[in-house]
N, C-alpha and C positions, 0 to 999 in steps of 0.2 A: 578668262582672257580680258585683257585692257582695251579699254575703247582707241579707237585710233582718233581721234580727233580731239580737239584740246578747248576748250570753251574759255579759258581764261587767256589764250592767245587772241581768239577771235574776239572777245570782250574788249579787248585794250586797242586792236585795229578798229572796232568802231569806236571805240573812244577816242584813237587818233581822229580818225574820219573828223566825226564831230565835232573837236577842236577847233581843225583846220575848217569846217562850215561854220562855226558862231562867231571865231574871230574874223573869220571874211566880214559876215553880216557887222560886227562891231567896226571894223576897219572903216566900212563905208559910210556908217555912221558917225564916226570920227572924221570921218575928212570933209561933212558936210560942216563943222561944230568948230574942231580946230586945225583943216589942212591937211593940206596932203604927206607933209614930214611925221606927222604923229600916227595916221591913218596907214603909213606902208610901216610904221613901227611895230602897231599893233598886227597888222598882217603877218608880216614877217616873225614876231613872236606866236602868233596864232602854227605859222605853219615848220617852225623850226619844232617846237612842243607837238603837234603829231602827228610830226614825219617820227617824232623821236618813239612815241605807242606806237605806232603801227609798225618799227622796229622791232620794237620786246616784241609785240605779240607774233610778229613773225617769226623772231629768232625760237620765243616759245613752241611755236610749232612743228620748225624744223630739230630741235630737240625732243619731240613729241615722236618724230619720221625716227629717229636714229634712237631713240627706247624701241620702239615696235619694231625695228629690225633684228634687235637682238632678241626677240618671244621664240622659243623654241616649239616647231611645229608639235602639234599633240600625238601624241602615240599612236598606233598601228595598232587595233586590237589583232593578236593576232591568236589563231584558236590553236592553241595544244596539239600535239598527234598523240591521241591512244599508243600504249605500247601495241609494237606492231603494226602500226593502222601506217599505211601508205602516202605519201603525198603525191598524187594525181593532179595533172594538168589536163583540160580539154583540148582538141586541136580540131580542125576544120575538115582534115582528113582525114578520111576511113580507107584509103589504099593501103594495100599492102605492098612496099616496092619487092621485085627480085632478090634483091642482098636481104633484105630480112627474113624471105622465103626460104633460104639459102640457109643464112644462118638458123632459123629453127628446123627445118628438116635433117642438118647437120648434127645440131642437139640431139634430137630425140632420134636417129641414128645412131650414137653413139647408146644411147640407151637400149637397142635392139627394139625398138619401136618405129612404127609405119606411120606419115601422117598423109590424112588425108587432103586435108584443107587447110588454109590459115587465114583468117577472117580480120580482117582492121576492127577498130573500136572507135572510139570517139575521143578516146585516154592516148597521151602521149608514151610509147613507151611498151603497149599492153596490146596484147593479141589472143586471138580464140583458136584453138589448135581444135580440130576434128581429125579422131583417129579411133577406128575399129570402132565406132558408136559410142565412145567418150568425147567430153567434151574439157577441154583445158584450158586455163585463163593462164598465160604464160608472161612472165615481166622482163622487158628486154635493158630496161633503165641500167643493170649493173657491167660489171666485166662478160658474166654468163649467163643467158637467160637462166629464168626460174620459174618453176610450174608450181604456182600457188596453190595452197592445200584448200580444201572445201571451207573450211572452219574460217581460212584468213579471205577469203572472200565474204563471206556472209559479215563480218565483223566491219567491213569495208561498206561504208555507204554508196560510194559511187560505183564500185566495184560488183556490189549487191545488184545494180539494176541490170546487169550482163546477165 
């Protein structure tokens, strides 16, 4: 990445600076020596020359702002999904609402199967079915719930600590 700040902007405003402080201090020494028309000359040239630095180094800078707004942000690592391997989101809630109730006992209804319980998780999407002393990890995420096999659980790291 590029440094955001510009040292050769900031170089040339204290060079302006400076300028304009030595020809002051000359100015006033001039006006003791030859007057005051030579001494506002010299001033005046002191601060025409660096108002004109501290110009560049400014305009340098702001040219500096508008390079650094075109850096494109750095990438998102982002990790693979094993084939098969699920993308699981956490959620706050472990409820189970009615309609979900609803709709798995529906399911495995259709299946000629009894359920007994349906247990929330901590996974968006993902429920624990108890029925007849089986236990089933069931994924609600598509069109039709789906009762993961043993195998695609265990493969699943999040899904493994159920």
């Amino acid at each position: 990445m590029t440094r955001t700040d510009n040292t050769v902007g900031t170089m040339l405003q204290i060079a302006g600076i400076l300028i304009v402080i030595i020809n002051a201090f000359r100015a006033l020494f001039a006006f003791s020596v030859f007057g005051g028309t030579v001494a506002f000359e010299i001033f005046l040239q002191g601060v025409m020359f660096g108002v004109l630095f501290i110009g560049f180094g400014e305009a340098l800078k702001l040219l500096q702002g508008l390079f650094n707004q075109g850096e494109p942000e750095p990438p998102q690592v982002v990790k693979p999904l094993a084939e098969g391997e699920r993308l699981v989101h956490k959620t706050d809630e472990n409820e189970v609402s009615a309609a979900v109730k609803n709709r798995v006992t529906e399911f495995y209804a259709k299946r000629g199967l009894a359920v007994d319980e349906v247990e929330g998780t901590p996974y968006e999407g993902y429920v624990i079915v108890h029925r007849e002393g089986n236990r089933d990890i069931v994924d609600l995420n598509g069109f039709k719930p789906e009762i993961l096999a043993a195998s695609e659980v265990e493969r699943h790291p999040d899904l493994k600590e159920l």
